[in-house]
NUBADO-348209 format. One record per residue (C-alpha): residue in three letters; x, y, z. Coordinates in steps of 0.2 Angstrom, whole numbers, padded with zeros to 4 digits, always signed. Example, Ala and Ser with C-alpha at 12.3 -4.5 7.8 and 13.67 -1.06 7.14 Angstrom:
! residues 2
ALA+0062-0022+0039 SER+0068-0005+0036 
! end
This chain:
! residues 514
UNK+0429+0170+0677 UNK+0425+0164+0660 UNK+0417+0179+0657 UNK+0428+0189+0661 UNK+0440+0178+0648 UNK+0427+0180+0635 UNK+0428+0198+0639 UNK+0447+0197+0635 UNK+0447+0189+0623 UNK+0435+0199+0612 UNK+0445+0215+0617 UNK+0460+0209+0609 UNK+0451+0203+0593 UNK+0445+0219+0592 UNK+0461+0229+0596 UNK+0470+0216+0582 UNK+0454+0221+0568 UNK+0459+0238+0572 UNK+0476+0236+0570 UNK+0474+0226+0555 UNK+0461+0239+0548 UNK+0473+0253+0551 UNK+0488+0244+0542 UNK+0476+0239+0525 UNK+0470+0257+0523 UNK+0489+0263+0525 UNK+0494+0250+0513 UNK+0480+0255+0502 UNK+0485+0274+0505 UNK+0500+0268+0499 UNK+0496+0261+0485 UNK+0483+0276+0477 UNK+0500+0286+0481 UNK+0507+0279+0463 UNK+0498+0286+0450 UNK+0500+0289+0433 UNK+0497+0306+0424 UNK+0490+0309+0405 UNK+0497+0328+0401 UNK+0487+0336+0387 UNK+0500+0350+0383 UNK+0493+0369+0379 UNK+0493+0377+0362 UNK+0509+0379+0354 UNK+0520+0364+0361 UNK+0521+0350+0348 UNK+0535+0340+0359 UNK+0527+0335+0373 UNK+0532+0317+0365 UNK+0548+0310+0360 UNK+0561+0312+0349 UNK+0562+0329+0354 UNK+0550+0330+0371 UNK+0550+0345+0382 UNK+0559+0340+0397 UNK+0552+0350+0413 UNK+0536+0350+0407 UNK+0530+0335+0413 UNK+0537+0336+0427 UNK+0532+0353+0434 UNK+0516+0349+0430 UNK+0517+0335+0441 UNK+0526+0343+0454 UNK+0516+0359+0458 UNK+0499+0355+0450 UNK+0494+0337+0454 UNK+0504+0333+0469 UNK+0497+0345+0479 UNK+0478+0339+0471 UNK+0479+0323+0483 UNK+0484+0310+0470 UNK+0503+0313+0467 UNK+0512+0304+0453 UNK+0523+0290+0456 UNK+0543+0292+0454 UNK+0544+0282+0438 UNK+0547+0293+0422 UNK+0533+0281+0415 UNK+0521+0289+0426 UNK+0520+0304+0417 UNK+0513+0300+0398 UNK+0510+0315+0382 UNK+0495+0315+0376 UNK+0500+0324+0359 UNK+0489+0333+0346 UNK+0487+0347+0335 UNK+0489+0360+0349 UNK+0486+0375+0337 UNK+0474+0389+0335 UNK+0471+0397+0317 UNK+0474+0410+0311 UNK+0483+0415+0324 UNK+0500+0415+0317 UNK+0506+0433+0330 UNK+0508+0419+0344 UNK+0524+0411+0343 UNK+0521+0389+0338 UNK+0500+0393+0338 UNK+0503+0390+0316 UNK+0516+0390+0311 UNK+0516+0396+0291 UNK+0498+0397+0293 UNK+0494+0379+0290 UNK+0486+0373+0306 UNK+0470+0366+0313 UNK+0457+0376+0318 UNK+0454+0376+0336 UNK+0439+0362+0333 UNK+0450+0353+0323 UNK+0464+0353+0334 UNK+0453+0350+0351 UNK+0443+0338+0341 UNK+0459+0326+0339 UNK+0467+0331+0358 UNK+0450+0322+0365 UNK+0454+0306+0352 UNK+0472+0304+0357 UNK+0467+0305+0377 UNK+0455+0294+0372 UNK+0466+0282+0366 UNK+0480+0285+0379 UNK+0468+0282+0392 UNK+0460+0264+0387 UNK+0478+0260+0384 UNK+0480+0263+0403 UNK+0468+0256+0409 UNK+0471+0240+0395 UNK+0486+0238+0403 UNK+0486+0239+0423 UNK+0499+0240+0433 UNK+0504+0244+0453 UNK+0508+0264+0447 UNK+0491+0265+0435 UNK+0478+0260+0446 UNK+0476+0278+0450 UNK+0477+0290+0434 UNK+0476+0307+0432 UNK+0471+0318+0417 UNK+0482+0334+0417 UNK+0474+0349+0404 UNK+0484+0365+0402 UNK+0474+0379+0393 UNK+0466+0371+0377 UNK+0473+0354+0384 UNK+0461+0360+0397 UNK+0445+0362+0384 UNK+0450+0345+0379 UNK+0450+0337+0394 UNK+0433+0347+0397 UNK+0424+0340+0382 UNK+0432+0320+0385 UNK+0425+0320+0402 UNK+0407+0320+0394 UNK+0413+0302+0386 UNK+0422+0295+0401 UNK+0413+0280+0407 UNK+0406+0284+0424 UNK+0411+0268+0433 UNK+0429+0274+0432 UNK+0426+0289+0443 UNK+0436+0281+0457 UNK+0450+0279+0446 UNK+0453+0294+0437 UNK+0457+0310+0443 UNK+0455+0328+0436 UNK+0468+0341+0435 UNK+0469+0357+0424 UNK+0476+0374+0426 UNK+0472+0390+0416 UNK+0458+0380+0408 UNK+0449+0391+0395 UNK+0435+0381+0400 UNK+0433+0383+0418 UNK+0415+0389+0421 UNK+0424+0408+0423 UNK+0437+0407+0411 UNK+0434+0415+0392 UNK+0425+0401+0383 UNK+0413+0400+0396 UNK+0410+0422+0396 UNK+0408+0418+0379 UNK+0395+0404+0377 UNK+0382+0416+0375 UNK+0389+0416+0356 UNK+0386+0404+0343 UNK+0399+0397+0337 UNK+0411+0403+0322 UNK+0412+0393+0306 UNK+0426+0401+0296 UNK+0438+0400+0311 UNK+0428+0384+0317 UNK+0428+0389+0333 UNK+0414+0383+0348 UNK+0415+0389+0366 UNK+0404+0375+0374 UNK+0404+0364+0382 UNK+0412+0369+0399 UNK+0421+0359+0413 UNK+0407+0348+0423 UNK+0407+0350+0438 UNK+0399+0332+0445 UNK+0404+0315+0439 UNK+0424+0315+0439 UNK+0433+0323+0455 UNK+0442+0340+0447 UNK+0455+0352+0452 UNK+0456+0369+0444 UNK+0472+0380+0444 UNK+0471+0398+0439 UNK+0481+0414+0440 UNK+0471+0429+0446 UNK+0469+0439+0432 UNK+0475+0424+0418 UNK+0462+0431+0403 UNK+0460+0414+0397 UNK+0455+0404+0415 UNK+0449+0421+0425 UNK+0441+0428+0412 UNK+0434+0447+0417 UNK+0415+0446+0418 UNK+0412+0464+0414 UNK+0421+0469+0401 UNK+0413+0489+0399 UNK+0430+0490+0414 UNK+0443+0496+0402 UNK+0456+0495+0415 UNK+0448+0477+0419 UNK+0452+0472+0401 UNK+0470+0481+0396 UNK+0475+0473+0415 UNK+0467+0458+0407 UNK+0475+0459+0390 UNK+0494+0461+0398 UNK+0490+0446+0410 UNK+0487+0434+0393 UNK+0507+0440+0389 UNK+0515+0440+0405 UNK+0505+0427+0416 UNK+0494+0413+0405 UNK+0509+0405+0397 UNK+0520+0402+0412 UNK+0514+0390+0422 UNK+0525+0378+0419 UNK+0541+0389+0417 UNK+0555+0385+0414 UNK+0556+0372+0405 UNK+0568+0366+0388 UNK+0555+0376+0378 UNK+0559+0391+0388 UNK+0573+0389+0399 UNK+0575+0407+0404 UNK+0556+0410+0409 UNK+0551+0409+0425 UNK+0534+0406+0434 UNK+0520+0422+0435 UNK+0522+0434+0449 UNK+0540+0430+0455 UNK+0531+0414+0461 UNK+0544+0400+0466 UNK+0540+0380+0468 UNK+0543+0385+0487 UNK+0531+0400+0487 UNK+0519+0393+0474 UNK+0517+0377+0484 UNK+0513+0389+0501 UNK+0500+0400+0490 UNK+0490+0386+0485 UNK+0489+0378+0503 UNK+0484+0396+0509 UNK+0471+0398+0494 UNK+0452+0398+0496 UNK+0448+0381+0486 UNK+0429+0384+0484 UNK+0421+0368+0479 UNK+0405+0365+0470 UNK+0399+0349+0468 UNK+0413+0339+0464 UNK+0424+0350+0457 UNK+0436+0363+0466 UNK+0443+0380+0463 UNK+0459+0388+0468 UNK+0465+0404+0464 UNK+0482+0407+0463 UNK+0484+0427+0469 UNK+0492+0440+0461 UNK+0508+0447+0469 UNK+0522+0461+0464 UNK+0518+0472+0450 UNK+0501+0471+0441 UNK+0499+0466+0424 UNK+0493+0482+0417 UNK+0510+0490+0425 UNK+0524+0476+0418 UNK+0526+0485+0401 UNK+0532+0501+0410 UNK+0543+0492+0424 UNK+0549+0482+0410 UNK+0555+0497+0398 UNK+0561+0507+0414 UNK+0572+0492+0420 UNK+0579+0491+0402 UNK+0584+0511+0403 UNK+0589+0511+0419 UNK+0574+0520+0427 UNK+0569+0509+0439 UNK+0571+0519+0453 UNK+0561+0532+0446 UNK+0546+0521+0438 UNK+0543+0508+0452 UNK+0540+0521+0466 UNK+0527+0528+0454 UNK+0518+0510+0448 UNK+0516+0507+0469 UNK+0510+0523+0471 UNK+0497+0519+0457 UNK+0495+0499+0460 UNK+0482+0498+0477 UNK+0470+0510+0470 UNK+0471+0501+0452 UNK+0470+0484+0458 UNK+0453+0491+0467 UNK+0446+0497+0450 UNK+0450+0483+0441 UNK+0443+0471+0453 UNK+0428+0480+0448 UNK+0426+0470+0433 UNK+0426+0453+0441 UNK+0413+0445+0453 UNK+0423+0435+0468 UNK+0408+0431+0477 UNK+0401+0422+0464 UNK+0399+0403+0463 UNK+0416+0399+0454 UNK+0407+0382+0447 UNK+0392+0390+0438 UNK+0395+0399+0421 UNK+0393+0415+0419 UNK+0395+0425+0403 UNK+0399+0443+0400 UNK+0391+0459+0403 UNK+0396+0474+0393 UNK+0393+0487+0408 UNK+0412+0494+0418 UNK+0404+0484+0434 UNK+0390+0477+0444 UNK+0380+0492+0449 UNK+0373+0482+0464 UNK+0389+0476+0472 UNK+0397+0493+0476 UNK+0392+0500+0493 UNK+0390+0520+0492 UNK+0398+0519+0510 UNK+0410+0508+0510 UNK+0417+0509+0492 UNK+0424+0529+0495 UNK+0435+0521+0513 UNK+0440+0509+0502 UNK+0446+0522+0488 UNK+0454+0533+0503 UNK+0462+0518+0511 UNK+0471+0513+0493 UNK+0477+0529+0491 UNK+0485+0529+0507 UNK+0493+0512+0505 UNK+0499+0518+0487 UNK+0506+0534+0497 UNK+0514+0523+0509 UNK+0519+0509+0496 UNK+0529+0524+0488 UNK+0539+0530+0501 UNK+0541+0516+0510 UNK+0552+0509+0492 UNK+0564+0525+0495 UNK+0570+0523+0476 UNK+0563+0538+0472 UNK+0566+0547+0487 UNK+0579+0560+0490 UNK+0589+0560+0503 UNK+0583+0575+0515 UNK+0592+0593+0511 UNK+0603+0599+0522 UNK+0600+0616+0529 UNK+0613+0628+0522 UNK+0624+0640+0529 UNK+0617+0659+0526 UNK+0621+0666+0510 UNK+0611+0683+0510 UNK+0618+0699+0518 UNK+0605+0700+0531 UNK+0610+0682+0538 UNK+0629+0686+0536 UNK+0630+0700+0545 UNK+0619+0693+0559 UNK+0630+0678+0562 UNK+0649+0693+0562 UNK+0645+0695+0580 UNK+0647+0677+0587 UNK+0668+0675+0580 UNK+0672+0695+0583 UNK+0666+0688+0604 UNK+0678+0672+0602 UNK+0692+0686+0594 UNK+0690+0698+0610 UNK+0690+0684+0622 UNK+0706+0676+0612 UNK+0713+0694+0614 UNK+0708+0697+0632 UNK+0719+0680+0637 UNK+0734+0684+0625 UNK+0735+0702+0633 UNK+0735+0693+0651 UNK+0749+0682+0645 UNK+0758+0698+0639 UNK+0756+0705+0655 UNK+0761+0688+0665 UNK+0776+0689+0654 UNK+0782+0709+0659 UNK+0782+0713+0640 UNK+0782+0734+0638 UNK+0778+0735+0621 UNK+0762+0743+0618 UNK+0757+0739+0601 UNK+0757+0718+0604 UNK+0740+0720+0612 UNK+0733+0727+0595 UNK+0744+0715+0584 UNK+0733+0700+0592 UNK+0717+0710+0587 UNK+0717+0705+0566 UNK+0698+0707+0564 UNK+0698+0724+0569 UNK+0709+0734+0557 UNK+0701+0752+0564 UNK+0711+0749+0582 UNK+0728+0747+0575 UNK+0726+0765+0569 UNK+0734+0768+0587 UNK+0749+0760+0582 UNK+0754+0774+0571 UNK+0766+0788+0575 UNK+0759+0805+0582 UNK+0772+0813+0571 UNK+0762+0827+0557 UNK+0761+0823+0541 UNK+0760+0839+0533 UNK+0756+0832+0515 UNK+0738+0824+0520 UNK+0725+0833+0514 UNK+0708+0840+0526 UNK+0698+0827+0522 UNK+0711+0813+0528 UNK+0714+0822+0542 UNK+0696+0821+0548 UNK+0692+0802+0544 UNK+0711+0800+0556 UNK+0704+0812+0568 UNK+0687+0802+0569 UNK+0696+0783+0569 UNK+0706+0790+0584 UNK+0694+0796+0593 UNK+0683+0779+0591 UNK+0702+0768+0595 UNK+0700+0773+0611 UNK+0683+0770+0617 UNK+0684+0752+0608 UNK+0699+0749+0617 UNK+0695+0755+0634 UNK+0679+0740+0636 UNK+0693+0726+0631 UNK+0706+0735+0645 UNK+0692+0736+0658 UNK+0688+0717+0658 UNK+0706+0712+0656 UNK+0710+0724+0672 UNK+0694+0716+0681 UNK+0698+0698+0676 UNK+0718+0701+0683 UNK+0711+0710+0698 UNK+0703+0693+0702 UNK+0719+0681+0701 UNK+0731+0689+0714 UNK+0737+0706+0721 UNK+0754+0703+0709 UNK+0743+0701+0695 UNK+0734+0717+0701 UNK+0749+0728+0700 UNK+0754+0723+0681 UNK+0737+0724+0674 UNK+0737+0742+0680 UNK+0755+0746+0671 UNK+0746+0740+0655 UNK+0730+0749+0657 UNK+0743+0766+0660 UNK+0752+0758+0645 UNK+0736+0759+0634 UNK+0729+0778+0640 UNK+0746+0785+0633 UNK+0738+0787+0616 UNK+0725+0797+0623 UNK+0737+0810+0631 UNK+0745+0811+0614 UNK+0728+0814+0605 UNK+0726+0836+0609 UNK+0746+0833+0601 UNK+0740+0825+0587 UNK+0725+0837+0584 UNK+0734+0852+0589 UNK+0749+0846+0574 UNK+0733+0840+0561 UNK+0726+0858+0564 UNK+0743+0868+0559 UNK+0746+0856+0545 UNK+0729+0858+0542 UNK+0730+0879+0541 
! end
């Protein structure tokens, strides 16, 4: 009995541990859920600071980048800390803010001083804990990213349970530009260096990129020239919008018709390819291509959209194919790799299965096309015959629905006792030769021989047109009633009196005639 006690007892000690272990590694969850982030800004924003700090900035960043990371920022607007610097890039002065009136840092220089002031910002942190800082985590943007990059060589290896990695288009991702260019020493008068590249063990690190972003997807061969130009529009219309809109640009909007909603789903559906402690996620491309934007851009300003677009998704599956050509997906996202000047790898297309996959994206682009409609016509009509062949084969079909018309007024003429012989040709107005035996059979001495013979040869046809139409009207009464019968035979005496006038008629044509 006191076993089983013990037995008890040690069961509910151990259901309670349980308990009690589940509820301090929630509260513990809870607690890494606050964290504060350290935003190294991109080149070109100078206000990611107060008096006049970029408002939605921050906070995108937060929102779509490093929540989703696994260590989301706390609510408080103290969570989210600038790291300001330099942010510029000489000489280029063609990019809006890069340096401005040409008096900038150089891009040493200016990364030099980001990896200072995050420095700084960062012992301040940790100087100074705090329930939202015991998590922090460092944020880079495109050369915020290089500076981040080149700090975490300096961070102190104890903290990497503390501090978090986050960057996004980061020119030094081991596939983005500064790392295709490494092989290249650096540049003293424009005091640029393209090493050293994100590492990839130490610091946990997650990697944002746009497909196609030139500066964090660089092209690996860049002999492709619709690789580059596709590569070239992407730096325009992709690399500087990842965290659009914002005060800076409250118009723009995020790349490829992304929204939070459907950027959020894109990332959770992304390969993220880790390699050692670092991981890879590459945001794909959507809508209209890169290389294409300049045209659906200039059309839409004209008003040619409907004419353009159906042409650019023609054009797009097959493209996208070719400029795919000029990047290596398989490879390990995590290990440099620098450029090659050859159009593609030579020993990554299969002869089999590369010309399906040409056939197939020109099918798609066929069926991208049509399946638009904006170019498409609406289908012809067939029309009515115009040529004199086709009009005269279609007279028959009303002169049929003028006899039959005729043939039931006659057998209401009949019905009604009318005696008047010409109101069965009065009802017959497509036939103008049969009223010719509503004329008199009085001579007309003043007609010349010719006349006389075309009369002679229309009465002799009226007749034998005629006697058909009496016939079936005659048969058709016939079948009604014997009353019927009788009247239809009146008429059809009725309508042989021209014939017995007719050796009258020749016989007066014939003297008039002499």
């Amino acid at each position: 009995m006191r076993k089983t006690a013990k037995a008890l007892v040690l069961i509910l000690i151990s259901f309670l541990g349980t308990v009690a272990l589940g509820i301090a590694s929630a509260f513990s969850a809870s607690l890494a859920f606050a964290a504060t982030a350290l935003i190294v800004p991109g080149t070109g924003t100078h206000n990611i600071n107060p008096p006049d700090a970029v408002t939605g900035y921050k906070e995108n960043a937060a929102t779509r980048y490093i929540d989703p990371a696994g260590q989301p920022v706390c609510a408080a607007a103290t969570c989210l800390v600038g790291v300001d610097y330099p942010a510029s890039f000489f000489p280029l002065v063609i990019f809006p803010n890069w340096c401005p009136g040409l008096t900038c840092d150089t891009w040493n220089e200016s990364v030099g001083t980001g990896v200072t002031n995050l420095e700084a910002a960062l012992n301040e942190q940790l100087a100074n804990p705090t329930p939202d800082n015991q998590q922090i985590v460092i944020f880079g943007y495109s050369q915020g990213g290089a500076v981040v990059s080149r700090a975490m060589y300096d961070l102190d290896p104890a903290l990497q349970d503390r501090v978090t990695i986050v960057t996004i288009g980061n020119i030094n991702n081991p596939l983005g530009l500064w790392s295709r260019l490494s092989g290249v020493p650096p540049i003293p008068f424009f005091d640029i260096s393209f090493n050293p590249q994100l590492p990839t063990d130490g610091f946990t690190s997650m990697n944002y990129v746009f497909e196609y972003d030139p500066v964090g997807d660089a092209p690996q061969w860049w002999g492709n020239p619709l690789t580059m130009l596709n590569a070239l529009a992407a730096f325009e219309y992709v690399h500087g919008y990842y965290l659009s809109p914002n005060s800076n640009g409250p118009t723009d909007t995020l790349p490829y018709g992304y929204d939070d909603a459907s950027l959020a789903a894109a990332i959770a559906a992304a390969d993220h390819r880790q390699y050692q402690d670092a991981t890879f996620v590459l945001i794909p491309q959507q809508g209209t291509l890169p290389i294409f934007r300049p045209f659906t851009d200039i059309a839409n300003q004209l008003g040619l959209s409907g004419f353009v677009d159906p042409l650019v998704a023609l054009a797009s599956p097959l493209t996208k194919l070719l400029i795919n050509l000029g990047y290596d997906r398989v490879a390990n996202p995590g290990i440099p790799q620098q450029l090659s000047i050859l159009p593609f790898n030579p020993l990554a297309i299969n002869p089999i299965t590369f010309p399906v996959q040409v056939v197939q994206a020109i099918v798609q682009g066929i069926q991208d096309a049509l399946g638009g409609g904006s170019m498409m016509l609406a289908p012809a009509t067939t029309p009515a015959p115009t040529s004199l062949l086709a009009a005269r084969s279609s007279a028959p079909e009303p002169a049929t629905e003028q006899v039959e018309a005729a043939s039931t007024d006659v057998a209401q003429l009949a019905s009604v006792e009318k005696s008047e012989p010409e109101a069965v040709p009065a009802v017959k107005v497509a036939e103008p030769a049969a009223t010719k035996t509503e004329e008199p059979a009085a001579p007309e001495p003043s007609k010349p021989a010719e006349a006389t013979a075309v009369d002679e040869k229309k009465a002799d046809e009226t007749p034998a047109k005629d006697e058909p139409k009496q016939d079936d009207v005659t048969t058709a009464e016939a079948k009604d009633d014997d009353t019927t019968k009788a009247e239809a035979k009146d008429e059809a005496k009725k309508a042989e009196e021209p014939k017995k006038d007719e050796p009258k008629k020749d016989e007066s044509e014939q003297k008039a005639a002499a």
